[in-house]
N, C-alpha and C positions, 0 to 999 in steps of 0.2 A: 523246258517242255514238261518234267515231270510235274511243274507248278500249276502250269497252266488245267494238264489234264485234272489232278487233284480240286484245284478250285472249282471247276468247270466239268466236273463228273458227272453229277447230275443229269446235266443238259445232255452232254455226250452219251452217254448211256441209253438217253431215249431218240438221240440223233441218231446212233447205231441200229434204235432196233426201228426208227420211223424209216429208215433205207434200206434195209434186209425186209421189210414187209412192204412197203411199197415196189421193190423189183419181185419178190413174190407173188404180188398181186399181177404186175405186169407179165410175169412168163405165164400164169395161170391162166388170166384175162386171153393172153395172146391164143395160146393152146385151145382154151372154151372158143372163142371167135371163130377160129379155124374150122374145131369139127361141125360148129352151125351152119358155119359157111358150105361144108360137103356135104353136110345130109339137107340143105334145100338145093344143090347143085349152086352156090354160088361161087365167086372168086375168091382165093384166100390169098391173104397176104404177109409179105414176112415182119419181122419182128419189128424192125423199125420203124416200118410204117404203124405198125396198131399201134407204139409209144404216143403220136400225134392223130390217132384217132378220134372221133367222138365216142366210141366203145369204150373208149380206158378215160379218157376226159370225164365221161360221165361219170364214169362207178367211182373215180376218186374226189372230185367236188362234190358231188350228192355226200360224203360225207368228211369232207372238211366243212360246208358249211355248215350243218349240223354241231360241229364239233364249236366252233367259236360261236357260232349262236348259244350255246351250253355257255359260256365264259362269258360274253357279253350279258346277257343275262342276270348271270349268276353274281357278278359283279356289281350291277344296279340293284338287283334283288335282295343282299345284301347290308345294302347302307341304313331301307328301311327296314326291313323284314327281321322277325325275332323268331329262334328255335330254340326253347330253353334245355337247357344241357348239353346242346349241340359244341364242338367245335369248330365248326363252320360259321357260326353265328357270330357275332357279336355280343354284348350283355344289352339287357335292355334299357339302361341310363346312358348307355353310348352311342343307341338308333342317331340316323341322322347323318348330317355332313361335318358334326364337329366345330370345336371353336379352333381359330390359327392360332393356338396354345397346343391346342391337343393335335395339331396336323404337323405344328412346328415349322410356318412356314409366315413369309413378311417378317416383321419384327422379330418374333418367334423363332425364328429360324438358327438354328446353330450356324458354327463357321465353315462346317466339311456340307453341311446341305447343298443340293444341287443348285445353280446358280438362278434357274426361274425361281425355284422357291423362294428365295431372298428378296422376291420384285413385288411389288402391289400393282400391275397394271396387267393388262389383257394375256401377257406371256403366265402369268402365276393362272389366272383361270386356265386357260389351255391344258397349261401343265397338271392342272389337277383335275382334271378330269382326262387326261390323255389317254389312261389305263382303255374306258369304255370305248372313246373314240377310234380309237386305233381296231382294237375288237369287232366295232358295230364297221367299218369301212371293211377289212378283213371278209366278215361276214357277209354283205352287202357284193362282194365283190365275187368271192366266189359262189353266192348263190346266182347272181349273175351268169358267172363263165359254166357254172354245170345248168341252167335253164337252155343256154346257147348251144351248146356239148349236146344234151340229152334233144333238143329240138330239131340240132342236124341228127343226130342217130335215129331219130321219129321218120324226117323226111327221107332218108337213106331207105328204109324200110318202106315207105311208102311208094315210093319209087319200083323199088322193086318188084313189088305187088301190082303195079302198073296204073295205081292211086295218085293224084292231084297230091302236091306239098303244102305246107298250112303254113300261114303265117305264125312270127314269134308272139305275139298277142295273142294267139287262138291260143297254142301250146302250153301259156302258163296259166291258164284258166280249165287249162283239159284236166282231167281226173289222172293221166300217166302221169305227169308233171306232178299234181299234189302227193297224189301214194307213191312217188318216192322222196319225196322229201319227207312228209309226213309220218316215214314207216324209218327215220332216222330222227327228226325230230321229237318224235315218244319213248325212244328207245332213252336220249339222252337227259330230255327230264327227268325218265325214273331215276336216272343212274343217280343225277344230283340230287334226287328231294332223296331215294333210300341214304346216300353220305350225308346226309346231314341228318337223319335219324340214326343210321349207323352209330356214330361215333358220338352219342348218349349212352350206349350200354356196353361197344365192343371197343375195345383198345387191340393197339399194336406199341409195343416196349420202343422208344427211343423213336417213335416217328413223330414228326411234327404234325402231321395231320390225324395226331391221335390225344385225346389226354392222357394225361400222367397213370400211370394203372392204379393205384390207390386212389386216384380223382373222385369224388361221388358222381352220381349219373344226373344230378341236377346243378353240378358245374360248368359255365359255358364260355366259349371261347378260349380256354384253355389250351396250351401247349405241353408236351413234352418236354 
């Protein structure tokens, strides 16, 4: 156990803190719902029902899909795109998808590499581009499940008001449906284009997503 956790800290550490703030979000979510609910005189309900809400659906897809649209992105952006001094970049004699020399894969391929890698047929493409794939599906999916979430929480409210329900094609063309995706999707571009300006001038000692502190600031793709 003690192996496990050690190898796998990382992850666990931001598994801990992605479950302590996702039930945060939930009892807070829950508590907000409620007092909206008494001050228009609606029904309020208890805890386990708002879990399977469109109220708490929405507010946490509207930003996971945000969030792997950031990754998916970021990822194809990338292979060609150059930011010299960056650590996030690449150099720019390496743009590109590389020769299976430099991916290390078919021929190329060592004896512990994963076993598509070793293939020359439709499983080796799969596999190497799997990273985006998986990502862009991800993405796709829950932008999906928060457009269906946030379009029942639309109609709920419309309802209420004693207003006709819209169809799901009206909805993702409505202005609710863009400004909030869209007020998660700017947030997380900045974040990505300021990181990759960032870590041209500022270091962090021993992090990998930092260069070396004596680095110059027109070193790129650099590691700790």
């Amino acid at each position: 156990m003690r192996r496990f956790v050690r190898e796998n800290s990382l992850s666990l550490f931001f598994l801990g803190l992605f479950v302590l703030a996702l039930a945060g979000q939930s009892i807070a979510g829950y508590h907000l719902y409620n007092q909206e609910q008494m001050e228009h005189e609606g029904p309020t309900i208890d805890y386990a029902r708002y879990l399977v809400s469109s109220d708490f659906g929405a507010n946490v897809l509207e930003n996971w899909q945000s969030e792997w649209l950031q990754f998916w992105l970021f990822a194809l952006a990338t292979v060609w795109l150059y930011q010299k001094g960056s650590n996030e970049s690449k150099t720019e004699e390496n743009l590109g998808l590389e020769t299976d020399e430099e991916q290390r894969v078919g021929a190329h391929a060592p004896k512990d590499a994963p076993r598509w890698a070793r293939l020359r047929d439709w499983r080796l493409t799969v596999y190497s581009y799997s990273f985006t794939i998986v990502m862009g599906v991800i993405f796709l999916a829950t932008w999906l499940g928060q457009s269906l979430a946030s379009w029942s929480l639309l109609n709920d409210e419309l309802v209420q008001h004693g207003e006709p329900e819209i169809s799901w094609g009206t909805y993702v063309t409505s202005p609710d449906f863009w400004d909030r995706s869209l007020q998660n999707w700017q947030s997380e571009f900045l974040a990505v284009g300021t990181m990759a300006v960032f870590t041209i001038y500022l270091r962090q000692r021993g992090s990998p997503e930092s260069k070396p502190v004596g680095a110059p600031h027109t070193e790129t793709g650099s590691s700790g």
